[in-house]
Structure formats: C-alpha cells, structure tokens
DODO-784160 format. One record per residue (C-alpha): residue number from 1; x, y, z. Coordinates in Angstrom, 3 decimals. Each point is the difference from the previous one (the first is absolute). Layout:
    nr          x          y          z
   NUM          X          Y          Z
...
***
This chain:
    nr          x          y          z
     1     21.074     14.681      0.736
     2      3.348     -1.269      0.965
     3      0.670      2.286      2.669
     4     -3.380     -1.145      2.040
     5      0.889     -1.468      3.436
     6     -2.167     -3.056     -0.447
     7     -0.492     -2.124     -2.361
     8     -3.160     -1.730      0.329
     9     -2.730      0.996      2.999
    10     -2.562     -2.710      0.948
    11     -2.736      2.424      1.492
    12     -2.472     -1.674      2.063
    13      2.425     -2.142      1.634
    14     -1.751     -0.934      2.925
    15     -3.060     -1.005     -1.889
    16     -0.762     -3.278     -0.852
    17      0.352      0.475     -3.608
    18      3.113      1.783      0.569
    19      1.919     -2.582      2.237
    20     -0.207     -2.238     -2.669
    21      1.412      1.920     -2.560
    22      3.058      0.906      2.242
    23      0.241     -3.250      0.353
    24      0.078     -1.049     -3.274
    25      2.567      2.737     -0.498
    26      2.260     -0.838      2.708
    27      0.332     -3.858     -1.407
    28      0.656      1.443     -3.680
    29      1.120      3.469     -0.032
    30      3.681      0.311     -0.316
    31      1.985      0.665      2.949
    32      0.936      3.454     -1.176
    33     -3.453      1.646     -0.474
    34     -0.683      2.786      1.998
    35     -3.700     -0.872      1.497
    36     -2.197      1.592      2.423
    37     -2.793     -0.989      1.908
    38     -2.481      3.008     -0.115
    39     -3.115      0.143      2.241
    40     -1.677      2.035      3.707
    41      1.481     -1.696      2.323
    42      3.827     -0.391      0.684
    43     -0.003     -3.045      2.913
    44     -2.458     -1.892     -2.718
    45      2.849      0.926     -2.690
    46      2.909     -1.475      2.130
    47     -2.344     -3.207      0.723
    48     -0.313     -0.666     -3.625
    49      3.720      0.819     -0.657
    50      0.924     -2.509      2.311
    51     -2.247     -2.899     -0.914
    52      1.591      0.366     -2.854
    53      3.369     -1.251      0.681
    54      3.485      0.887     -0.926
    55     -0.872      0.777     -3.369
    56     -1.978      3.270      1.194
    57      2.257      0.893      2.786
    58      1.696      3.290     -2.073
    59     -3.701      1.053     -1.225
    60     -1.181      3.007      0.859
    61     -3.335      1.406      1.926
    62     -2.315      2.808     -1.057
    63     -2.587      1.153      2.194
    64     -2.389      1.228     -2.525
    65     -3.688      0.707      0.260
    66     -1.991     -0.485     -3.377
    67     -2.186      3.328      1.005
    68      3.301      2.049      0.119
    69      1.085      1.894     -3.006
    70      2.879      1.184      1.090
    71      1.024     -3.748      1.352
    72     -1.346     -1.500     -2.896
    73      2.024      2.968     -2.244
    74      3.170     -0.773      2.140
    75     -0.365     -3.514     -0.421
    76     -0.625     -0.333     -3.566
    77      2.806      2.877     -0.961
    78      3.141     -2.613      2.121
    79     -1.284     -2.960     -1.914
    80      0.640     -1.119     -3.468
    81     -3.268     -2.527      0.323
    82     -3.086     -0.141      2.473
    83     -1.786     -3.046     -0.238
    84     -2.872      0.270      2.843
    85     -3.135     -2.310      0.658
    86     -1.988      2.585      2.546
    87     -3.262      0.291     -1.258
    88     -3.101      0.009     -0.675
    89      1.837      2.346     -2.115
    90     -2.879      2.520     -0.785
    91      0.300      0.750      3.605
    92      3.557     -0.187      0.491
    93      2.298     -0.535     -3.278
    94     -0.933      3.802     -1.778
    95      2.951      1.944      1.812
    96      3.329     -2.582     -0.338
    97     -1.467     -0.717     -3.800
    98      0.155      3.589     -0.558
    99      3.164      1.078      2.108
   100      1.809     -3.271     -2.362
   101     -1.137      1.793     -3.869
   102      1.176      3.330      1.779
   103      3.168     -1.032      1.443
   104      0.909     -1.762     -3.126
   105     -0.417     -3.716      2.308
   106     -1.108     -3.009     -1.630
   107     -2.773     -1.543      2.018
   108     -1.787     -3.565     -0.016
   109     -2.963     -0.973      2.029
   110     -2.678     -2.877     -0.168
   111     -3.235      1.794     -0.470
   112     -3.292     -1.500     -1.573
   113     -1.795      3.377      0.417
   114     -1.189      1.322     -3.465
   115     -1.143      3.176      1.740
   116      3.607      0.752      1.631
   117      1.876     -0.885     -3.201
   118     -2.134      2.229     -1.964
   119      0.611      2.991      2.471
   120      3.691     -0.863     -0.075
   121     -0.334      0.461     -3.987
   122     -1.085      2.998      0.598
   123      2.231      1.458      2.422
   124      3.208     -1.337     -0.782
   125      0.083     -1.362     -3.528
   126      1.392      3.340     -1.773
   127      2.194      1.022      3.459
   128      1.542     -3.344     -0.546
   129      0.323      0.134     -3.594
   130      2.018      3.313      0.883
   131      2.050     -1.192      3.092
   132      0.936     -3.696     -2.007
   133     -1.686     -2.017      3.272
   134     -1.445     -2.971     -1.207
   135     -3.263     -0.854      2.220
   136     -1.453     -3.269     -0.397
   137     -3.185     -1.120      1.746
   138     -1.120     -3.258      0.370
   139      2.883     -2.285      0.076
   140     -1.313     -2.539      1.677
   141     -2.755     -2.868     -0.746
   142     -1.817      3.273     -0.929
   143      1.625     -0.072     -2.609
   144      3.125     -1.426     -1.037
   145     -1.541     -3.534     -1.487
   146     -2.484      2.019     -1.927
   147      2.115      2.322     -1.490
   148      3.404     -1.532     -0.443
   149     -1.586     -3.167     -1.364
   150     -1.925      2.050     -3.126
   151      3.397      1.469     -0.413
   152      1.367     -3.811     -0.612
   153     -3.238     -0.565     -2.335
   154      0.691      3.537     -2.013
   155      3.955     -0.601     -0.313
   156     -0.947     -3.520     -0.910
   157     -2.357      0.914     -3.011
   158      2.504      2.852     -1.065
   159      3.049     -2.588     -0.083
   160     -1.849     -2.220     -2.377
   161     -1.678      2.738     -2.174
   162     -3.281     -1.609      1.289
   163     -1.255      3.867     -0.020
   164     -2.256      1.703      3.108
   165     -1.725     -1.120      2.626
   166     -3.905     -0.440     -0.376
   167     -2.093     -1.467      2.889
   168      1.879     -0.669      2.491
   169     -0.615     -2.227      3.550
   170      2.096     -0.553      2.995
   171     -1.908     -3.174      1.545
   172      1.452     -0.726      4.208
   173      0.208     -3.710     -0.431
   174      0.593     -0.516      3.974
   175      0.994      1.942      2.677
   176      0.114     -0.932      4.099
   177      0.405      2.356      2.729
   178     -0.610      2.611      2.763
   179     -2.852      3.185      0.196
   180      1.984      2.817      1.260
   181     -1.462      2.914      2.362
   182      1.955      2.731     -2.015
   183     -1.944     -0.898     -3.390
   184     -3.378     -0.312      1.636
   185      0.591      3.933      1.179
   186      0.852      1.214     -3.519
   187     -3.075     -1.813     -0.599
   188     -1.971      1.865      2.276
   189      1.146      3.245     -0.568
   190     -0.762     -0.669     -4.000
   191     -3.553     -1.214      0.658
   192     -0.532      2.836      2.136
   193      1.035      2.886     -2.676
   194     -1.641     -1.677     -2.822
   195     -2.781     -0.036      2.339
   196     -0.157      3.680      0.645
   197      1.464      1.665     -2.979
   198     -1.813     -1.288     -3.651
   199      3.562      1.469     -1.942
   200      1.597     -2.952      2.320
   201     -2.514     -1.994     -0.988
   202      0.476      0.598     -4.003
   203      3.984      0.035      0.327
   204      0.014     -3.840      1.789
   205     -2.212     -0.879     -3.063
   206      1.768      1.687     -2.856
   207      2.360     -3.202     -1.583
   208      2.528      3.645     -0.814
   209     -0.131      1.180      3.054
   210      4.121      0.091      0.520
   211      0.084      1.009     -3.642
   212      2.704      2.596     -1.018
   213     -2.245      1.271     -2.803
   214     -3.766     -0.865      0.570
   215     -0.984      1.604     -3.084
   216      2.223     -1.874     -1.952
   217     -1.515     -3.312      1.358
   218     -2.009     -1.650     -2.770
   219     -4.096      0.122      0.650
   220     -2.289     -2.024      0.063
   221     -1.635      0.039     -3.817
   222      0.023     -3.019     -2.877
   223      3.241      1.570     -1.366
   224      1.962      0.752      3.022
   225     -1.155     -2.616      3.096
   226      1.374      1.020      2.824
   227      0.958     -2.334      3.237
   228     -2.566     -1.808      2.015
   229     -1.066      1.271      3.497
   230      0.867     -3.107      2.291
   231     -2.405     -3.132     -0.606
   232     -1.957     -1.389      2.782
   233     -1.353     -2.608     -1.949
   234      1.140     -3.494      0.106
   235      0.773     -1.814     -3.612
   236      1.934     -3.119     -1.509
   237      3.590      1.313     -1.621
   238      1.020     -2.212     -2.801
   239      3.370      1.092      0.052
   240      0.911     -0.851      4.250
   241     -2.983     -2.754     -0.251
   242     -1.105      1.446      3.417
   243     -2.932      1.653      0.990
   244      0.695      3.923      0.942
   245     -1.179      2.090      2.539
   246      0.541      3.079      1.458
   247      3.591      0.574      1.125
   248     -0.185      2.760      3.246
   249      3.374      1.735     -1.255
   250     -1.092      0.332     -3.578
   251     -1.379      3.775      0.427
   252      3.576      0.546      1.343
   253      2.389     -2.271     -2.438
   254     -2.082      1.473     -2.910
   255      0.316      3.480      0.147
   256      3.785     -0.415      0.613
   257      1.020     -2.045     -2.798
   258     -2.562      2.142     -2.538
   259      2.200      3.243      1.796
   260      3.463     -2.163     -1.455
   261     -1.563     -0.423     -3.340
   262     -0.975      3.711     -0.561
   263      3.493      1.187      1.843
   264      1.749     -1.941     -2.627
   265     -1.754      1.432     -3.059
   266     -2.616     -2.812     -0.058
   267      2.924     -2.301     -0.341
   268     -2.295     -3.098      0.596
   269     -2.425      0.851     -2.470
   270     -2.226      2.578     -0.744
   271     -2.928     -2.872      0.051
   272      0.966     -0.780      2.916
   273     -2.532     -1.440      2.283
   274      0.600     -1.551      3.477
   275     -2.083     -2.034      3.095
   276      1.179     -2.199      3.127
   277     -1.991     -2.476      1.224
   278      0.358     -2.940      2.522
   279      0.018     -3.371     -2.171
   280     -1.529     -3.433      1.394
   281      0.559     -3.404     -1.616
   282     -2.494     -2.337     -0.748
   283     -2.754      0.421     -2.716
   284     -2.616     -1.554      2.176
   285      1.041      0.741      3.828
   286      1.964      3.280     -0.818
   287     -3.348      1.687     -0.553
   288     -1.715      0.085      3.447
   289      3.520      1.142      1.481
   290      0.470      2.789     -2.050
   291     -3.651      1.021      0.582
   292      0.906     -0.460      3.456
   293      2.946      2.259     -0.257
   294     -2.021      2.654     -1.903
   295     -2.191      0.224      2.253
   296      1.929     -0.183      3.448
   297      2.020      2.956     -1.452
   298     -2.848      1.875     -0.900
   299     -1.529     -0.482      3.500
   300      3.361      1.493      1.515
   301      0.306      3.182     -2.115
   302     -4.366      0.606      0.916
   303      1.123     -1.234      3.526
   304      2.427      3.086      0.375
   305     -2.310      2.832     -1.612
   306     -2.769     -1.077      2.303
   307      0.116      1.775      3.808
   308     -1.823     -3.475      1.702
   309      2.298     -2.661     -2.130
   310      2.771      2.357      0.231
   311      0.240      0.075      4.003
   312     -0.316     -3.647      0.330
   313      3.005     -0.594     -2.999
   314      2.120      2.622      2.107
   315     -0.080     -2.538      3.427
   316      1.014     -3.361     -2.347
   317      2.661      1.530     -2.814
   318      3.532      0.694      1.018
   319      0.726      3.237      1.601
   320      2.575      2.796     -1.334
   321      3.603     -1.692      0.748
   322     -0.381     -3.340     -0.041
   323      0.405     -2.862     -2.551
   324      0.560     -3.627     -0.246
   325      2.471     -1.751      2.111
   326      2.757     -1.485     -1.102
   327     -0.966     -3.429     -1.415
   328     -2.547      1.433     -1.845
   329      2.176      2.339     -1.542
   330      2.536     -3.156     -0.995
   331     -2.591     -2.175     -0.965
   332     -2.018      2.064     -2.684
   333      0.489      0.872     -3.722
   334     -1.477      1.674     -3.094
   335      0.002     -0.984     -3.641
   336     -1.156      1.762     -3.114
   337     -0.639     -0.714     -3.376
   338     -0.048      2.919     -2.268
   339     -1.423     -0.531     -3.801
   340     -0.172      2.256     -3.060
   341     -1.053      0.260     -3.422
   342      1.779      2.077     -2.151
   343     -0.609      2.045     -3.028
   344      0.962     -3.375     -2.112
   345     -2.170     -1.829      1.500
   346      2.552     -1.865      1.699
   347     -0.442     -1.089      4.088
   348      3.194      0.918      2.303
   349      0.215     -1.135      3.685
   350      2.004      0.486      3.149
   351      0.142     -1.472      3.451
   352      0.695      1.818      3.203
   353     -0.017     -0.966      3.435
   354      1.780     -0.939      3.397
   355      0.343     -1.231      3.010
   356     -0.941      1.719      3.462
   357     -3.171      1.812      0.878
   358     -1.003      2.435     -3.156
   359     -0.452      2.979      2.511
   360      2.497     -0.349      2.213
   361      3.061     -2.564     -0.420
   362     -0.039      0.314     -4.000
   363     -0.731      3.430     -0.207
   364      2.887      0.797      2.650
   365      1.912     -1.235     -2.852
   366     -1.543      1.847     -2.893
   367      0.398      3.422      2.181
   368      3.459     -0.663      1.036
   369      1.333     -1.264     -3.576
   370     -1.606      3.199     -1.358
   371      1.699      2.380      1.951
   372      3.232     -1.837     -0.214
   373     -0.652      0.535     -3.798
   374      0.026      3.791      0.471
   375      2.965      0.122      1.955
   376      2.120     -2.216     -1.392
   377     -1.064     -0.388     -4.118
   378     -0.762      4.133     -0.894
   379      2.040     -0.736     -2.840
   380     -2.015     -2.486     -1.013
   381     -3.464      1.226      0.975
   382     -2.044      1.521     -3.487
   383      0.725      3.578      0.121
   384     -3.121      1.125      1.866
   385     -1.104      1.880      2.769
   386     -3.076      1.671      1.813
   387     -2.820     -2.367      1.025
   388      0.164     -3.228     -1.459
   389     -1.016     -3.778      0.065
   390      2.322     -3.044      0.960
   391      0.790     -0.778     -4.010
   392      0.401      3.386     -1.136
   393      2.486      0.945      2.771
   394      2.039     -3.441      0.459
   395     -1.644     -2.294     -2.838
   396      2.785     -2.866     -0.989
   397      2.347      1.145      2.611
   398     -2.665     -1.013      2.860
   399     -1.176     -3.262     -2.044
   400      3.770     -0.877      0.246
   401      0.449      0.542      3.623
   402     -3.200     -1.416      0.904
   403      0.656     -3.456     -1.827
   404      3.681      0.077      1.882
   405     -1.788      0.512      3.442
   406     -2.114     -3.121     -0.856
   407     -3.479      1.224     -1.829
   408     -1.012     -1.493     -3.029
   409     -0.574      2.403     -3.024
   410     -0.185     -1.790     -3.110
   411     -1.420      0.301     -3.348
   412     -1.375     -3.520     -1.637
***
C-alpha cells in the first residue's frame, strides 16, 4: 500500500467522536503522516482542520458521505488506513467496512454492536482474508480493556508454563465519566431489531455469536461446558472480595475476546470460560449497591424496549452528537482487574486502566494508538488479516503503545 495518497483517514471528522481522535492524532502523530479528515461537509472539515492548529495545517479534506459507495470506494482505495467513528454502525458503518476488506484498507472503528460485527463477519471476513486488509472492530472501551488485558493473563500463564486459562473474570473496579448521545442510538437501534426480529434476538444472546467457527464452540454438556450467557445475578467473588453485578458492556466485551480465543486456535484455552461484571467493595454495604446497580440497569434496558418508558427516556438521555464536556472528559477514569485460573490450578491477574473519560477522552486514545499501530508497526503486527479483534490484529504491539501513551496494562 505504499503508493496510497494518504496515510491515515479519520472519517467522521466533524463528529464528536471524531474531533477527538484528530485531535489526539494531531498532538502525537508524526509530522510526516499523510492524514485526512473524511466526512459530508467540507466548511465543517476546514473548521476542524483549523482548531486543530499548526500541526494539521498540511492535512487533507475528504468530502465523503457514508451512504456513497463510490465515495466510500474512492476513499478507502487512496488510504492505507480508515479509522471512522460514524455510527450507529448497523445504519451507517456496512459500506466503508466493506469498501476497506475490498480495497485491501485496513480499517478501525469503535463499535459495541454485536449485530453489526457479526454482519461484518459475514461480509468481509473471507474478502479481507483475500485482499490482506486487516479490519478491526471495537477498539475502543468496547473493547480494548477486555480483550488486550486476557491477552496479558494468557501470555502470562504461557510464560510460566502455568498452562490454559479456565474461568476467567474481568471485574471494573471504578470508572467516572460522561453518557454519550452516539451510544444511546446504537442502543436504540439494537433494542429495536432484537425487538422485531427473534434471529436478532438469539444472536445478542448466543456467548459465540462473533465466533469464527460456531460449531466448533464447545456445548453445553458435563464433558464439554460451554461459556455462560451473561449473569444478572449479583454474588460475593472471593478472588476481587467485591460483590459483582451486571457490567452493561459485558454482552459486547464477551463475544469479542471469545472471537480472539477461537481466531487464535483456542490459544487461551479450550476450557475457556469468561464473564464481566461491575465489582463493589464492602462485604456488608457493597450488597445493597450492587443490588442497586442490578437493578437500575435492568430498568434501563426494559425502559428502552417499552413504547411509554421509551418516549419519556428519549426527552432525558443525550441526543445523537453530543457527549460530555470537557472537564468531565479530564476528570474521569476506568480500572480493571482481570483474574484467571488456569489448567494448573494456578490464579494469574492483570490490571488495566486510565485516565480520561472511558468513552470519549481514553478511548480517543485507544482508537488513535490502534490505527497508528497499523500504519506504522505492519511489520510487527501478527500476520493476520480479514475481520478481526483488537489482540488478534495488534496484540503486544498495541499493549506497548498504549502503556507509552499513558494506560496502564499490567499483569500482577
């Protein structure tokens, strides 16, 4: 791809999520990258070129409409990576994911849909396989902690000879910051096909739904147990000493890092069995919170699938485009503590997290570090391509970049 005319393309520029990713670029891309700023409208291009600063004087602008296939074609065939943010991305993302695997265009985005990534699999995982484009969904929150930190706990146990991974459990420890208007649409549109179509309804449930070989998943009898659908229950874990409940991104994170395990051969284990939760301290007070939490999350996924509850949520949650200002952003964190036993019987942890709203300032990061990875370490990427997860297309190379930019990823 060395003849393509840019290097990187942030599409969605004018977005919110996309003016933070530029950016991030801008303050640690080098000065030579070729970068464009991709999205409908060219005056809103310029605007966001010049807030920008010097850095992001000599980037380009792309006027390019995500319903276009021939714009989204030309776009992806003068670009070496797209990394784009426009969704919901049922709705919009199908036609630049697919122009990228044809084009032979790596592509990154930040989607938590299930139901998009699994029609991506299906439309794009063997033309990309074929065309060497690596695309990699979810590269933000959803899902780089998830999946890059069960990497850490699986290269941990292999370094040792500690043996596979068993049941494993990715516990968020603490996290502060905003509700953005772009997430609450994908979670609209989700709740409204799950609603209408039953097959929608049993792919969100399936724990393999992003699996490259469902068959090959193990089932669910004495001598092959296969993974857990997501609790909802809240218990006491020995092992965090915090009392779990449901985690909103676990249906999400899940199927992603089960997709890296089966991509890899069942690298992690073959007994390999995985759940997120939300942990609280306190053996006494930690209870009624997390009973709290259970249910107040329960209340908002019934709240969207009912037409009365639904209409009233739609006037108080954020609308599409908008997200928390800027001291929120600044001011909030995530952390993660990710624990495993292995075939030994041994326990293996890691720690992830970092500073700046999970959705927005942090995952800025995550995006922007992961499409640096794929334009500036292909040598170093695992020799890969078609549709894949954060660890199985960057693995160590993003864990490295992310800890330089400032993250925390850390086995114990």
């Amino acid at each position: 791809m060395t003849d393509r005319e840019l290097d990187l393309v942030v599409h969605g520029a004018t977005g919110f999520a996309g003016a933070l990713v530029a950016a991030y670029l801008a303050e640690h891309a080098s000065h030579d990258l070729r970068v464009g700023l991709s999205g409908r409208s060219a005056d809103r291009l310029d605007a966001v070129r010049e807030r920008l600063g010097p850095r992001a004087a000599g980037w380009q602008t792309v006027v390019t409409d995500s319903a276009d296939d021939d714009a989204v074609r030309a776009l992806a065939r003068r670009s070496r990576v797209v990394v784009t943010t426009v969704g919901p991305y049922e709705r919009h993302g199908m036609p630049l994911a697919r122009a990228c695997a044809a084009e032979g265009t790596d592509y990154v985005d930040l989607t938590g849909e299930v139901l998009f990534m699994r029609a991506s699999i299906e439309a794009n995982d063997a033309v990309a396989r074929t065309s060497g484009a690596r695309v990699v969904h979810a590269c933000g929150f959803d899902s780089v902690p998830s999946d890059l930190g069960v990497l850490l706990l699986a290269r941990t146990a292999a370094t040792h000879g500690l043996g596979e991974l068993t049941d494993t459990r990715f516990v968020l420890t603490g996290a502060r910051g905003g509700f953005s208007g772009g997430t609450v649409d994908s979670l609209r549109l989700q709740v409204d096909r799950v609603r209408a179509d039953p097959s929608a309804r049993a792919a969100v449930a399936d724990p393999y739904a992003l699996s490259p070989d469902r068959a090959g998943e193990p089932d669910r009898t004495a001598d092959a147990p296969g993974d857990r659908r997501d609790s909802l229950r809240v218990r006491w874990d020995p092992e965090s000493r915090r009392w779990l409940a449901p985690f909103v991104m676990a249906p999400v994170n899940t199927r992603v890092v089960r997709r890296s395990n089966a991509l890899t051969g069942w690298s992690y284990g073959r007994r390999f069995r995985y759940e997120e939760s939300v942990g609280i301290p306190g053996r006494l007070l930690g209870a009624p919170a997390a009973v709290a939490l259970t249910a107040g999350t329960g209340g908002l996924a019934l709240g969207m699938a009912l037409p009365p509850t639904r209409a009233l949520l739609d006037r108080v949650l954020p609308a599409p485009g908008a997200g928390p200002d800027e001291r929120t952003r600044e001011q909030g964190f995530f952390r993660v503590r990710l624990h495993s036993r292995t075939t030994s019987g041994r326990l293996v942890q890691a720690t992830v997290a970092a500073t700046g709203d999970p959705g927005y300032a942090a995952t800025a990061r995550m995006l922007g570090e992961s499409a640096l990875a794929l334009v500036l370490d292909r040598d170093r990427l695992p020799d890969r391509a078609g549709v894949l997860t954060p660890a199985t297309a960057m693995g160590e190379v993003l864990v490295e970049r992310l800890r330089v930019a400032g993250m925390t990823l850390q086995p114990l």
